[in-house]
C-alpha positions as a Markdown table, in Angstrom:
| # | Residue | x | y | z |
|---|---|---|---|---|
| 1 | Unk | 0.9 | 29.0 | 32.8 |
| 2 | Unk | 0.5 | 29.7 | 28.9 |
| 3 | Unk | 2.8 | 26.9 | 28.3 |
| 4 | Unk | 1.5 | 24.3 | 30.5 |
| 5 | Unk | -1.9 | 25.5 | 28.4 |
| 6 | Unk | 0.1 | 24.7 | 25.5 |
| 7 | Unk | 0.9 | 21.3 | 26.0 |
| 8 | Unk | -2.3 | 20.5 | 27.8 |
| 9 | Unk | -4.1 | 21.2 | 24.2 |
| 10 | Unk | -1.3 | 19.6 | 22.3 |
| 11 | Unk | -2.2 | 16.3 | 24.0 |
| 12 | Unk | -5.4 | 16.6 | 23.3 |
| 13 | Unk | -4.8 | 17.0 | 19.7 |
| 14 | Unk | -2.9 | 14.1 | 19.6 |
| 15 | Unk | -5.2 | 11.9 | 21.8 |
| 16 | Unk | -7.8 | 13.0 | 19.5 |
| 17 | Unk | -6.1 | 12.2 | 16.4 |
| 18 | Unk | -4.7 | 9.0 | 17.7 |
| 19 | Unk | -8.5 | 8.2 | 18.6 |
| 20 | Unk | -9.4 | 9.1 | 14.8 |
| 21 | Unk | -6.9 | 7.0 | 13.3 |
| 22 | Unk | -7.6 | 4.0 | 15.2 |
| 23 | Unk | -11.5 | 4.4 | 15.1 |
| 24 | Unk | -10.8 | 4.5 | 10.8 |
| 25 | Unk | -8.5 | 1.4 | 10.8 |
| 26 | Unk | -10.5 | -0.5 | 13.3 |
| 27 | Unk | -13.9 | 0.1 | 11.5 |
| 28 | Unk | -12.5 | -1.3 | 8.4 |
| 29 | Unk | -10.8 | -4.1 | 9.9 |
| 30 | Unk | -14.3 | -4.5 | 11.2 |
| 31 | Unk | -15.8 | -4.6 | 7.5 |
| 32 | Unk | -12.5 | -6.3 | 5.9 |
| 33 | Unk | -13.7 | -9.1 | 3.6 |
| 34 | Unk | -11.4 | -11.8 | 4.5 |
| 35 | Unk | -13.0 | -14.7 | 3.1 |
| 36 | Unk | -13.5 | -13.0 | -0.5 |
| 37 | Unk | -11.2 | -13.3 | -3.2 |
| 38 | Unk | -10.2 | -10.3 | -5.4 |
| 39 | Unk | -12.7 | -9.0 | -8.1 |
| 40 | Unk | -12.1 | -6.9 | -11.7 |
| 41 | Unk | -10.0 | -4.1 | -11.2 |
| 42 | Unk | -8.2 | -5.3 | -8.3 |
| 43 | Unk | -7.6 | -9.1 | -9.9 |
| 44 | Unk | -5.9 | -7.4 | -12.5 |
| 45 | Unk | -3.5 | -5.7 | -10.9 |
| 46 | Unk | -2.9 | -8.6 | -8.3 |
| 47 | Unk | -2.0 | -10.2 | -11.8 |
| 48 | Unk | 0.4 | -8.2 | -12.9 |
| 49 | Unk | 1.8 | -7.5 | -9.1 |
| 50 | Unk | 2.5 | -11.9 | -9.0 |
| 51 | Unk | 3.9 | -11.7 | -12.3 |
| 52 | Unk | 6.4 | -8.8 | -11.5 |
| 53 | Unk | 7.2 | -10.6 | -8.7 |
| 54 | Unk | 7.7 | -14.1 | -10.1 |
| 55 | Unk | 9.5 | -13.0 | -13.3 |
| 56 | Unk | 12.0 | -10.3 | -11.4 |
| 57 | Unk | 11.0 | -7.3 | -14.1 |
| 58 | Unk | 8.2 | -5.9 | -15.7 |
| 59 | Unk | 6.0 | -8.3 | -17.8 |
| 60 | Unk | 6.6 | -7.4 | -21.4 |
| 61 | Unk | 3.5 | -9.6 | -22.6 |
| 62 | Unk | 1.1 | -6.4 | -21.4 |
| 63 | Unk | 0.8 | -4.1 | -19.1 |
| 64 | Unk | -2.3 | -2.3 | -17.3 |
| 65 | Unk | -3.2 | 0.8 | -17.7 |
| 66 | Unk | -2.1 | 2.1 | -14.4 |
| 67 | Unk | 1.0 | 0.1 | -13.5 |
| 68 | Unk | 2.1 | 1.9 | -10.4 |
| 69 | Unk | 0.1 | 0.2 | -7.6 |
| 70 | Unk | 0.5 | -3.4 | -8.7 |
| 71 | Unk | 4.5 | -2.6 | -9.1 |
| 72 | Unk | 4.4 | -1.0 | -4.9 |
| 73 | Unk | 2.2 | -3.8 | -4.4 |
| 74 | Unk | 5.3 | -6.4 | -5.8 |
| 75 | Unk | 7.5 | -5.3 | -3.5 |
| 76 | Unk | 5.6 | -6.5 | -0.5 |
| 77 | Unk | 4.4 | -9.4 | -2.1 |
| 78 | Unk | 8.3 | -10.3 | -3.0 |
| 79 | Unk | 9.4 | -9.8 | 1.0 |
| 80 | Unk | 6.2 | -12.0 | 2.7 |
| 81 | Unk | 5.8 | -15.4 | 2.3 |
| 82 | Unk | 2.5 | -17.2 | 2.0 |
| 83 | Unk | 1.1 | -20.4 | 1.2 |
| 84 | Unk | -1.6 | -19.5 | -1.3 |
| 85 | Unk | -3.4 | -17.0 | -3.9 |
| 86 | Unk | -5.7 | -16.3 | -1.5 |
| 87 | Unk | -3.7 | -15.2 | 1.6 |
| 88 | Unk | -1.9 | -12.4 | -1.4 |
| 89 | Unk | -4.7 | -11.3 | -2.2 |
| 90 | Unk | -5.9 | -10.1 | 1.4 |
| 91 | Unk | -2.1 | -8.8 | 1.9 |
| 92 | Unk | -3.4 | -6.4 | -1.2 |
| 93 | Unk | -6.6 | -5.4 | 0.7 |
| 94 | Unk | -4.7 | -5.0 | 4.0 |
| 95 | Unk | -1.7 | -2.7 | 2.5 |
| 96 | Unk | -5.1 | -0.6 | 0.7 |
| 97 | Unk | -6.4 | -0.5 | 4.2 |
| 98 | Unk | -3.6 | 0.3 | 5.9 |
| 99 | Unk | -2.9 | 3.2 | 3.2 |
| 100 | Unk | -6.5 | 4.8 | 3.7 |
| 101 | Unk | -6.0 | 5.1 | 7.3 |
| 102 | Unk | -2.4 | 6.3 | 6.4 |
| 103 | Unk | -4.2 | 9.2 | 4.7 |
| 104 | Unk | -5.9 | 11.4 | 7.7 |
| 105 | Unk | -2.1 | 12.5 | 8.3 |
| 106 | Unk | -1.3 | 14.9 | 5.1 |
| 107 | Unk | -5.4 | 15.6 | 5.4 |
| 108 | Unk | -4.6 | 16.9 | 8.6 |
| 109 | Unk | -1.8 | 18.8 | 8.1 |
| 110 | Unk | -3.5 | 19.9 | 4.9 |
| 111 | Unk | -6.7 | 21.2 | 6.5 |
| 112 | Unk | -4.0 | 23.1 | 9.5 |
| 113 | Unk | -2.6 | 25.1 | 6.6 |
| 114 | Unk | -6.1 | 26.9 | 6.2 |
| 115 | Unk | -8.1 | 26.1 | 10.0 |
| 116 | Unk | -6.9 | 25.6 | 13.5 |
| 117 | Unk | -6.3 | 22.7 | 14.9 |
| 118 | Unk | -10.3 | 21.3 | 15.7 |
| 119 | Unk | -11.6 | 21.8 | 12.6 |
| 120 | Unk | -8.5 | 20.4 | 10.9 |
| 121 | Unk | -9.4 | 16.8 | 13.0 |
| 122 | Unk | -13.0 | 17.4 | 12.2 |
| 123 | Unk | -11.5 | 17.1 | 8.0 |
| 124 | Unk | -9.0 | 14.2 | 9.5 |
| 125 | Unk | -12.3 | 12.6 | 10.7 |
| 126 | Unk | -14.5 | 12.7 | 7.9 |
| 127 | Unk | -12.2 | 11.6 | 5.8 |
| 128 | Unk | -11.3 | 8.6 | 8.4 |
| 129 | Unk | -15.5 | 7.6 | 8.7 |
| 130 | Unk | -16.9 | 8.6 | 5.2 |
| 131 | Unk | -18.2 | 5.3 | 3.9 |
| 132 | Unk | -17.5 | 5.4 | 0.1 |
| 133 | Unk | -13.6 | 5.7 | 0.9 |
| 134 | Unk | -14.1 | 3.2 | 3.6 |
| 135 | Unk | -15.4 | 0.7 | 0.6 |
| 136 | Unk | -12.9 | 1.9 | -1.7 |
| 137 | Unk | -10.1 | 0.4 | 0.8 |
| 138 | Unk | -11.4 | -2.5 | 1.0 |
| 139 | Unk | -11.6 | -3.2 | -2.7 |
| 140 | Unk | -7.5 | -3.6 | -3.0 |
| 141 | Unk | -7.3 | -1.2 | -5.5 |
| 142 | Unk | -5.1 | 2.1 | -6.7 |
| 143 | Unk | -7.3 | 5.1 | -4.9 |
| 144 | Unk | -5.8 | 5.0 | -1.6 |
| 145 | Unk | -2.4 | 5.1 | -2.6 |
| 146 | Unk | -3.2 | 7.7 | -5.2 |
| 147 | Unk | -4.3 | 10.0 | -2.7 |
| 148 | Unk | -2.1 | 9.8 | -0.2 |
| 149 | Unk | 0.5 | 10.3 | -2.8 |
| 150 | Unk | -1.5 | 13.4 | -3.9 |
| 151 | Unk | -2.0 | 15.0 | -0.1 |
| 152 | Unk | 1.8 | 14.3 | 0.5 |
| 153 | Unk | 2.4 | 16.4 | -2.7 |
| 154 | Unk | 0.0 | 19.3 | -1.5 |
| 155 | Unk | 0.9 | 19.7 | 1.7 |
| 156 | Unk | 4.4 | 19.5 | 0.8 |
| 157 | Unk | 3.6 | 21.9 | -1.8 |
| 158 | Unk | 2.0 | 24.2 | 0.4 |
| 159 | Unk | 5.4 | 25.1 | 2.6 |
| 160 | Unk | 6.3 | 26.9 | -0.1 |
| 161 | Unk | 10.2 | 26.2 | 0.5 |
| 162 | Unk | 12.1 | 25.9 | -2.6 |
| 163 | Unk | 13.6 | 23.0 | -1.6 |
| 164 | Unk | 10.9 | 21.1 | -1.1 |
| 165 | Unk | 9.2 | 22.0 | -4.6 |
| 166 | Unk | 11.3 | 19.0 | -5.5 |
| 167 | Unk | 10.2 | 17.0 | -3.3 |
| 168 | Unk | 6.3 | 18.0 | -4.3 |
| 169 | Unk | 6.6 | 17.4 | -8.0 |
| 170 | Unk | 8.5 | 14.1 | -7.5 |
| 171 | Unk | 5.2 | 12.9 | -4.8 |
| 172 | Unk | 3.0 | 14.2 | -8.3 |
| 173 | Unk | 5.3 | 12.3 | -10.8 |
| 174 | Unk | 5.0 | 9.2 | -8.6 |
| 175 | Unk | 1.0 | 9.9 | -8.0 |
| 176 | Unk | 1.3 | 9.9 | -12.0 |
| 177 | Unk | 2.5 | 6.7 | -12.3 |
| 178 | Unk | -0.3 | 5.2 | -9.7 |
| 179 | Unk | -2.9 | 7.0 | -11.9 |
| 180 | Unk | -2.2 | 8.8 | -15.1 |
| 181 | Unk | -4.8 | 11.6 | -13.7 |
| 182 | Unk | -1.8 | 12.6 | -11.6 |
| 183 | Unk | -0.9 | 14.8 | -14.5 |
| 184 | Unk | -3.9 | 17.0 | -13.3 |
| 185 | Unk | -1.7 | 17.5 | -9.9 |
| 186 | Unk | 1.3 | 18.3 | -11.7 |
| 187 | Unk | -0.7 | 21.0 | -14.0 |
| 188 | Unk | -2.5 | 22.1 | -11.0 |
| 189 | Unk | 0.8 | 22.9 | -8.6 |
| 190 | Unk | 2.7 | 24.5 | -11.5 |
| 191 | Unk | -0.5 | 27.0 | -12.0 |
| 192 | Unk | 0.3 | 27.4 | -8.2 |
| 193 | Unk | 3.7 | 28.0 | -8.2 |
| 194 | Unk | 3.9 | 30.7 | -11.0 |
| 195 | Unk | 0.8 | 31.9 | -9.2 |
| 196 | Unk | 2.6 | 32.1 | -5.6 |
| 197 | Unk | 6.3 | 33.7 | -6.8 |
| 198 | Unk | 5.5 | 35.2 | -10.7 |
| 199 | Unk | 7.6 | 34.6 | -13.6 |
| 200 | Unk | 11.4 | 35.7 | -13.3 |
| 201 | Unk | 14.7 | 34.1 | -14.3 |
| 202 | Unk | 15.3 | 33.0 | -10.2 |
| 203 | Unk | 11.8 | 31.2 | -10.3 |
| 204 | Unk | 11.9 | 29.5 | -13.5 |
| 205 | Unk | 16.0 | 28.0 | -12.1 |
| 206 | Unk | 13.8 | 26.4 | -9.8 |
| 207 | Unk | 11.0 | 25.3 | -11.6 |
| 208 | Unk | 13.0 | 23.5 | -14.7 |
| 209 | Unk | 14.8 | 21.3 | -12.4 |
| 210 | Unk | 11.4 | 20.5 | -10.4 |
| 211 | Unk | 10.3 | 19.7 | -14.5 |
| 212 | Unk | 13.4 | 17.6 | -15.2 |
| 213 | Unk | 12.6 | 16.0 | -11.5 |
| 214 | Unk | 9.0 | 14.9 | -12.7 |
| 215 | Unk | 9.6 | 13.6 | -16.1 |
| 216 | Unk | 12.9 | 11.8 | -15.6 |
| 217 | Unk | 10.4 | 9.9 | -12.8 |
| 218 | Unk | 8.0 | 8.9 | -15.7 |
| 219 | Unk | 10.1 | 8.1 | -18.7 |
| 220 | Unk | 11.1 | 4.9 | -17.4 |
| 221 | Unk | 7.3 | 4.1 | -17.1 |
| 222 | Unk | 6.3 | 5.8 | -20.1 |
| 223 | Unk | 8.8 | 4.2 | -22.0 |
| 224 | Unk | 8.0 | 0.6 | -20.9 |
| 225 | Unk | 4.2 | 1.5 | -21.8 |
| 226 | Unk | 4.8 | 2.8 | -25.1 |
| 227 | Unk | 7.2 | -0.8 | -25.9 |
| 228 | Unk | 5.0 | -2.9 | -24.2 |
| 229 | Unk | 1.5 | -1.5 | -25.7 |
| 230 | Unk | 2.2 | 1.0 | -28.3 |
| 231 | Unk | 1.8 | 4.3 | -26.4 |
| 232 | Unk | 2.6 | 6.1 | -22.7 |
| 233 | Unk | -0.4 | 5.9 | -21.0 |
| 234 | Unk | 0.1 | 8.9 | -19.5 |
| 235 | Unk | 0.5 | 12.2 | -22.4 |
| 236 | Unk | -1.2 | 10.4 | -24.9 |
| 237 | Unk | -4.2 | 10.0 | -22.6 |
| 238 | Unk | -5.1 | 13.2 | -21.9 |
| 239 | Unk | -4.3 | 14.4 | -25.5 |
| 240 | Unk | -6.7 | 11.7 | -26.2 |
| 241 | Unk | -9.5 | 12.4 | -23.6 |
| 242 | Unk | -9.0 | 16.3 | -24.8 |
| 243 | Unk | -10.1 | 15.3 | -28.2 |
| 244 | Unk | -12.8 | 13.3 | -27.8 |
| 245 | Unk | -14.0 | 16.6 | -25.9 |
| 246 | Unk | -13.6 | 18.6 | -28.6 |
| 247 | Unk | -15.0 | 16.1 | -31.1 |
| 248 | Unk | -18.6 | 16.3 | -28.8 |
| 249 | Unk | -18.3 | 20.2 | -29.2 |
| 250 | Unk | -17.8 | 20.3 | -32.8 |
| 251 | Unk | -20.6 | 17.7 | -33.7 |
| 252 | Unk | -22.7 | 20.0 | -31.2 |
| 253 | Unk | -23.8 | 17.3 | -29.3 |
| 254 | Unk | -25.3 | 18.6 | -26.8 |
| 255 | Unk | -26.8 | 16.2 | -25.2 |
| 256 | Unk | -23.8 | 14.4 | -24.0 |
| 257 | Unk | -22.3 | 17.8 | -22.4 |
| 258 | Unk | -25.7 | 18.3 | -20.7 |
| 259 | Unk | -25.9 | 14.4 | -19.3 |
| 260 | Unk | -22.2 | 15.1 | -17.9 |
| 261 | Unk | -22.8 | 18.0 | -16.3 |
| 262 | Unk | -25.7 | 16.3 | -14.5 |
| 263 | Unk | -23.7 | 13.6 | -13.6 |
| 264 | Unk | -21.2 | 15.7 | -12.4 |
| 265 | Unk | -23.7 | 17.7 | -9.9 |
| 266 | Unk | -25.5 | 14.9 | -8.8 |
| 267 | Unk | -22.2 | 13.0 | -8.0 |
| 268 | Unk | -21.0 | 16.5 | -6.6 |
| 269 | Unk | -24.4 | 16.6 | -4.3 |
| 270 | Unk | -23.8 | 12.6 | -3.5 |
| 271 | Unk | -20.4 | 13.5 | -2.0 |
| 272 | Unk | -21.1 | 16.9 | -0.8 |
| 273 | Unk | -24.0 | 16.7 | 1.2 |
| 274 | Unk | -23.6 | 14.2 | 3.9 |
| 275 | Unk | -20.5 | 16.1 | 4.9 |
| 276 | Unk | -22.3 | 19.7 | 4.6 |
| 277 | Unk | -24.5 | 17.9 | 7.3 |
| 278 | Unk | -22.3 | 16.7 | 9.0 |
| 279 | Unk | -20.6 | 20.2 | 9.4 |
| 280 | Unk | -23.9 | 21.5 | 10.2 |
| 281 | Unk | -25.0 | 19.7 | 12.9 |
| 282 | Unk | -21.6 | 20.2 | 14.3 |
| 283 | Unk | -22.1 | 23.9 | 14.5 |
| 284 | Unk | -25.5 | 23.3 | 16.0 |
């Protein structure tokens, strides 16, 4: 009887993610822009994608500042065939889309690791109907692949099987090269890892290799940045972004730290409280 309970609930957990999932893709199929052409962001790195495509390699004339999604984006656009710009440039938003739906899977699992399984679809399901990542998917540009990249590297993570640490730090490397911010990920599960086994000789023979692992993944990119545009887009960035920081708090300008702590809450509160809401009205 307790298995036959088992599987009953099992069904419905997959019925009820399947329902998610499809509900997510269809409402932005629903909303997908077909008519529009590209814009900014996403124009450039449909650029750069067509030209990676058309010359067989890496353009050496320049290069964007996140060159990870328009090179995934090259290989798709080097094995379909099309007739015009225009029909590329809704493959890009319809890979984007496709990703962002793709997403509620590691959220899922992700959320499981700390909730049972109902509140774990209820985080697969605002994550599937919030609106701004709805929009972002349907802009065509590097967020959705980003953080699937970065879930997949969490959850992975999260096992905490030392095999799989590989595994994790390669998902951050390659989140790294999507968007240099990825570096954040790779800081953030090595604070983890020492945090979750300690420092001894055993841990750190398996935390060098999952170091040699992540940069030998970027020093082909960060190579062809730094002889393409002069630096790595990657290191150099954050040392840079870390500076102009400390320039603000050594001139003592205060106001600047005060206006980005307010954007920070009120973008915090933007995000936060539909879902807070949401969460309430749930439990009501």
């Amino acid at each position: 009887m307790m298995n036959s309970d088992l599987i009953v609930n099992d069904k419905k957990i997959i019925f009820s993610f399947l329902s998610i999932f499809f509900m997510g893709l269809g409402i932005r199929i629903f909303y997908f822009p077909f008519e529009l052409p590209l814009i900014i962001d996403a124009m450039d790195n449909f650029t750069y994608a067509t030209a990676i495509n058309y010359y067989g390699y890496l353009p050496t004339e320049g290069s964007p500042a996140n060159n990870g999604w328009p090179i995934f984006l090259s290989f798709w656009f080097s094995i379909l065939s099309f007739e015009n710009t225009h029909d590329f440039m809704q493959i890009q938003r319809m890979i984007s889309v496709i990703l962002s739906s793709l997403i509620i899977i590691p959220v899922y699992f992700l959320c499981k690791k700390f909730f049972d399984d109902k509140i774990a679809l209820v985080g697969a399901a605002i994550f599937a109907f919030d609106p701004r990542i709805i929009l972002n998917s349907l802009l065509g540009i590097t967020e959705p692949l980003f953080i699937l990249l970065g879930i997949l590297s969490l959850v992975v993570f999260l096992k905490y099987d030392r095999k799989l640490m590989f595994i994790a730090f390669a998902l951050s490397a390659f989140a790294t090269i999507v968007r240099s911010e990825g570096i954040f990920l790779f800081f953030g599960i090595s604070i983890l890892f020492f945090l979750k086994y300690r420092i001894s000789k055993d841990i750190v023979k398996t935390y060098l290799p999952c170091v040699i692992i992540f940069l030998i993944i970027l020093f082909p990119i960060m190579n062809y940045k730094i002889e393409v545009t002069g630096y790595d887009g990657i290191f150099q960035r954050v040392a840079y972004g870390t500076g102009e920081i400390l320039t603000i708090s050594n001139q003592d300008n205060s106001n600047s730290i005060f206006e980005g702590i307010e954007l920070f809450v009120k973008y915090l509160g933007w995000v936060m409280i539909p879902i807070f809401l949401f969460l309430f009205l749930m439990g009501l």
